[in-house]
Biotite code that builds the C-alpha atoms (Angstrom):
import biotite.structure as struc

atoms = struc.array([
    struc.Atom([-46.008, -40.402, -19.357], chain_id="A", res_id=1, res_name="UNK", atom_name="CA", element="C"),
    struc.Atom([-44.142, -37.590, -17.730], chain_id="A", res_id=2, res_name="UNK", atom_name="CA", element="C"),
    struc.Atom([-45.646, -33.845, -18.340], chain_id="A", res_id=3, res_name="UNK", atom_name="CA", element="C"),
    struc.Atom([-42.376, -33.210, -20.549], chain_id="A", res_id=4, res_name="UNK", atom_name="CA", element="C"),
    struc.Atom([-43.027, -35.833, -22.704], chain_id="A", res_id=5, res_name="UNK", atom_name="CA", element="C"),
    struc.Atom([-46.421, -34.983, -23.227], chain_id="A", res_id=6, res_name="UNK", atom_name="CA", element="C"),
    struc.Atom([-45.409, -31.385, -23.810], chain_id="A", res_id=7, res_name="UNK", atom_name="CA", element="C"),
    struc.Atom([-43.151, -32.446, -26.618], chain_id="A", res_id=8, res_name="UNK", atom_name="CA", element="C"),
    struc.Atom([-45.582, -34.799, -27.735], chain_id="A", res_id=9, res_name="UNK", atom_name="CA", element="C"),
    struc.Atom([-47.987, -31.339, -28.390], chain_id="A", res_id=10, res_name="UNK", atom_name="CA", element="C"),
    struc.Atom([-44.961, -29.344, -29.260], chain_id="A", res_id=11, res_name="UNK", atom_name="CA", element="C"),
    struc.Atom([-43.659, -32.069, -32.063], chain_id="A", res_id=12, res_name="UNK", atom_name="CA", element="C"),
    struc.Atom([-47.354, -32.440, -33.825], chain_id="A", res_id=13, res_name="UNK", atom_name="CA", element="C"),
    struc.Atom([-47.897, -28.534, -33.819], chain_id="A", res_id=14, res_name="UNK", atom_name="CA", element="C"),
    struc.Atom([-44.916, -28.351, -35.584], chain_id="A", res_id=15, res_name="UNK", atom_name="CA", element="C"),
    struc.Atom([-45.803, -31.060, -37.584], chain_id="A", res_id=16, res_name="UNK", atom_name="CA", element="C"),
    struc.Atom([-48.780, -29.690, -38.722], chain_id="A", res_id=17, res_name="UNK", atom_name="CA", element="C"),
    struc.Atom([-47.050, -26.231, -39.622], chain_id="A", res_id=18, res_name="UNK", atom_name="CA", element="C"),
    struc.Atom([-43.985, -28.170, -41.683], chain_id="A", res_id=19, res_name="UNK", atom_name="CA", element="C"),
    struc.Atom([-47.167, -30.375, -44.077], chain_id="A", res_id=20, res_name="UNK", atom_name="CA", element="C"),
    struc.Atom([-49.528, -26.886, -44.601], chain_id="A", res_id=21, res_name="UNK", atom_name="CA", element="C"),
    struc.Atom([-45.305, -24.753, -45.244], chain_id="A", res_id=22, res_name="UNK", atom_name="CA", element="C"),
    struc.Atom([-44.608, -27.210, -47.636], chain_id="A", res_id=23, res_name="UNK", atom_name="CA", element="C"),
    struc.Atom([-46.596, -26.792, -51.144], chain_id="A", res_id=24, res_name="UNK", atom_name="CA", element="C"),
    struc.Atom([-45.455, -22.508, -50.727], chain_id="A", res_id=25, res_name="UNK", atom_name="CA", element="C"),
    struc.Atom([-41.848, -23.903, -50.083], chain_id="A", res_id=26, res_name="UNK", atom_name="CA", element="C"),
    struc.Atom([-42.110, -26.216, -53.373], chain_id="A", res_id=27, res_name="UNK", atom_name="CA", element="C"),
    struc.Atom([-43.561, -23.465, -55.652], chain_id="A", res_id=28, res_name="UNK", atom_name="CA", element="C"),
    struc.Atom([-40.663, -21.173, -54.311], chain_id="A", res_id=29, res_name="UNK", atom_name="CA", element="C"),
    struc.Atom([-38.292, -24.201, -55.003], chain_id="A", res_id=30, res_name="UNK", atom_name="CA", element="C"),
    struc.Atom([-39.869, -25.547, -58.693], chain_id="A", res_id=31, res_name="UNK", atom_name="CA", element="C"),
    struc.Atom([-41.390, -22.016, -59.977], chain_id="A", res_id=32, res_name="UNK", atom_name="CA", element="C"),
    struc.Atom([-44.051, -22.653, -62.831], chain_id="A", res_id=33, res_name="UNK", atom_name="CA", element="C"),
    struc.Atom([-42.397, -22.851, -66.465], chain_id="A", res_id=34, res_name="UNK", atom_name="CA", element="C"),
    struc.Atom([-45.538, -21.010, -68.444], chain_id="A", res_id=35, res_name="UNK", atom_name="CA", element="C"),
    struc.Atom([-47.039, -24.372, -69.531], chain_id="A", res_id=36, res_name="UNK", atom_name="CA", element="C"),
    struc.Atom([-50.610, -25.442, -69.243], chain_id="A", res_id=37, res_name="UNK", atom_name="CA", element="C"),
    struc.Atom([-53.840, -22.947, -69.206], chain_id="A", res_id=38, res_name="UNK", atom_name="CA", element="C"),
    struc.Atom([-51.453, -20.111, -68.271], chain_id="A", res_id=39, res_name="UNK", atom_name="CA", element="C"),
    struc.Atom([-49.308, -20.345, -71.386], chain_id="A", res_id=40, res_name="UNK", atom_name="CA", element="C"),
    struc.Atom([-47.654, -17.943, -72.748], chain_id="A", res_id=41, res_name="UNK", atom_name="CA", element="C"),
    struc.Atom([-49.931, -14.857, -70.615], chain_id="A", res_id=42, res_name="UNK", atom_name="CA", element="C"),
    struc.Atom([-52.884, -16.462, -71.455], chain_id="A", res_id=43, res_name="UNK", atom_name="CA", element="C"),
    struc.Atom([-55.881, -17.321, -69.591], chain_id="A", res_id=44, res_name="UNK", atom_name="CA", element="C"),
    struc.Atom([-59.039, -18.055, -71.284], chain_id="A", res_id=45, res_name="UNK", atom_name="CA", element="C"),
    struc.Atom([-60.600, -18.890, -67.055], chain_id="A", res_id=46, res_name="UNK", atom_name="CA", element="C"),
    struc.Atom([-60.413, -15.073, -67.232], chain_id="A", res_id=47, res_name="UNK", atom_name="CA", element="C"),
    struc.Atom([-61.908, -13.584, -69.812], chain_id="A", res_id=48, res_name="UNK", atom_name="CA", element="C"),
    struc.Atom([-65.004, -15.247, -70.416], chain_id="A", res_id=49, res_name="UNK", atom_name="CA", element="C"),
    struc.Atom([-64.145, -18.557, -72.310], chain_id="A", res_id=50, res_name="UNK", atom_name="CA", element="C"),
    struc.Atom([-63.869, -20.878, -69.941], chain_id="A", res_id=51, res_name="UNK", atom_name="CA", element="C"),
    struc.Atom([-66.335, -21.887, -67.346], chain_id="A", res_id=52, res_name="UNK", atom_name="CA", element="C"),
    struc.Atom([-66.388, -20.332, -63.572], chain_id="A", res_id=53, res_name="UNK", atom_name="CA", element="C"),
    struc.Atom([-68.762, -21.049, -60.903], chain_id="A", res_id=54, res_name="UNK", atom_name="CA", element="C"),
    struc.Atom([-68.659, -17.963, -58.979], chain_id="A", res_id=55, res_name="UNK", atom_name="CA", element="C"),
    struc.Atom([-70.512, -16.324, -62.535], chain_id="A", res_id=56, res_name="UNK", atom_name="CA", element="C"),
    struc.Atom([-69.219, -12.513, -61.672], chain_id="A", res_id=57, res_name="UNK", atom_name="CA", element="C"),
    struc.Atom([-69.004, -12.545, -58.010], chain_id="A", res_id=58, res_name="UNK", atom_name="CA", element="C"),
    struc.Atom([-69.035, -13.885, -54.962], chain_id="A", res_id=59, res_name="UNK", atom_name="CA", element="C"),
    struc.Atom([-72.545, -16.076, -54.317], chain_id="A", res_id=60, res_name="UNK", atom_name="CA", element="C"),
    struc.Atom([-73.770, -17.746, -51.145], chain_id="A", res_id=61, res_name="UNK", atom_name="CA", element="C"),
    struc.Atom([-71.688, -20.656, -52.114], chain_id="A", res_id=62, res_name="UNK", atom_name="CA", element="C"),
    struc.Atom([-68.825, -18.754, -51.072], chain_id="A", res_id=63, res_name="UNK", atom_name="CA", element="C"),
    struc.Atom([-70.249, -18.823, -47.779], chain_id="A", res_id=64, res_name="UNK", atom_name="CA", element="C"),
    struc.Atom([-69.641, -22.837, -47.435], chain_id="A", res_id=65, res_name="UNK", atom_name="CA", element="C"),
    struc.Atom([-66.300, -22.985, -48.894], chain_id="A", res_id=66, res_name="UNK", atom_name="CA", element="C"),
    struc.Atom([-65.010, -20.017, -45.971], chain_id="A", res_id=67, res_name="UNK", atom_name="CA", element="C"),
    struc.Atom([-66.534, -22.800, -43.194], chain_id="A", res_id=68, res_name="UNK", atom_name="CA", element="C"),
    struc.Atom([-63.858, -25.369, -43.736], chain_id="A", res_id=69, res_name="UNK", atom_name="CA", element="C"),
    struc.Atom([-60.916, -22.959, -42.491], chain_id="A", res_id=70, res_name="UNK", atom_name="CA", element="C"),
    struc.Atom([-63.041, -21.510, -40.326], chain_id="A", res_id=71, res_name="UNK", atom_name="CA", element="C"),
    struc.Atom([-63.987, -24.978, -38.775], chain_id="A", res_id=72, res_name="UNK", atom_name="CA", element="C"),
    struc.Atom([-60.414, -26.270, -38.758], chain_id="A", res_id=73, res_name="UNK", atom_name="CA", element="C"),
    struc.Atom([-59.206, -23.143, -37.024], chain_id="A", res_id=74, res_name="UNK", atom_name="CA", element="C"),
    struc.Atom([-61.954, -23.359, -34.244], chain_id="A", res_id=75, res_name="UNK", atom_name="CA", element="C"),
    struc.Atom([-60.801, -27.227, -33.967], chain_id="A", res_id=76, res_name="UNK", atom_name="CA", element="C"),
    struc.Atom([-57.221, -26.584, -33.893], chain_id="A", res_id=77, res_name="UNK", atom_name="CA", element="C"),
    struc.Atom([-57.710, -24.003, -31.240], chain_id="A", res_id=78, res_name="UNK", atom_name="CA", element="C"),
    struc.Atom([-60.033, -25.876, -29.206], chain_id="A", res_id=79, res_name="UNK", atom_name="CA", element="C"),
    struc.Atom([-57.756, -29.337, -29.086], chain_id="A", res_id=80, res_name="UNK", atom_name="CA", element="C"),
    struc.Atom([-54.940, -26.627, -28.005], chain_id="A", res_id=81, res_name="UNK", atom_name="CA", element="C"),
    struc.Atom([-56.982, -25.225, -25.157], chain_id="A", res_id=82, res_name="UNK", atom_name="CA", element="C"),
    struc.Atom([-57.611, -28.732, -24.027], chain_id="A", res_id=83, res_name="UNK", atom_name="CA", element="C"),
    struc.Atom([-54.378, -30.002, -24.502], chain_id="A", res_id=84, res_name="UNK", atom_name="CA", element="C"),
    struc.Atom([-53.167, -26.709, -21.706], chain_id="A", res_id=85, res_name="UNK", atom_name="CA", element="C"),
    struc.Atom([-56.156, -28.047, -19.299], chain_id="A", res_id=86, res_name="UNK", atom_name="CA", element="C"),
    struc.Atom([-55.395, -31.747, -19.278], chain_id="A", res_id=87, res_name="UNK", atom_name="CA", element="C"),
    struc.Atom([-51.486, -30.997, -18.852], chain_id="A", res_id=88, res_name="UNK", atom_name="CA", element="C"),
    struc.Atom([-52.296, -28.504, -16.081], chain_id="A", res_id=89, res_name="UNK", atom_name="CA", element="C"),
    struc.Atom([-54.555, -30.980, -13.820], chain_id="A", res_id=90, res_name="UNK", atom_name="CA", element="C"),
    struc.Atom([-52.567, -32.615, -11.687], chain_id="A", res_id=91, res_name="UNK", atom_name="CA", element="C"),
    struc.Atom([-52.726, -36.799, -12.344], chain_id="A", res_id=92, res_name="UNK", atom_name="CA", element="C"),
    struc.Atom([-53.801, -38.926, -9.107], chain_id="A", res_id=93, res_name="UNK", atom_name="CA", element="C"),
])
């Protein structure tokens, strides 16, 4: 496989990847929410104290955890990026 191809190989899954994590803002811009559900007509009992929340008032060490996914899929997307430069860059034998 030539170096082009392989460039638009990297080139066609990055923007790939940007088109599936665009796509649930584009539909909400598309298909706006009618007012149905728990948000009905301006109300949300998740809010005020009648429904149940597992943060309880603030932010716990849980919240630690749940910022590690992003944080790990950023690392890996920037790592497999880096190495995707260095293997394209070494000249094949």
């Amino acid at each position: 496989m030539s170096t082009k191809n392989k460039w638009l190989v990297g080139v066609g899954i990055a923007l790939g990847l940007i088109v599936l994590f665009a796509l649930p803002f584009v539909w909400q811009a598309a298909f706006p929410v009618q007012g149905f559900g728990m948000m009905e007509y301006g109300h949300a009992p998740m809010m005020y104290g009648n429904g149940f929340s597992h943060m309880r008032g603030g932010m716990g060490f849980g919240m630690f955890f749940l910022w590690l996914i992003p944080l790990a899929l950023l690392t890996l997307v920037g790592l497999s990026i880096a190495a995707l430069i260095k293997y394209l860059r070494t000249p094949s034998a």
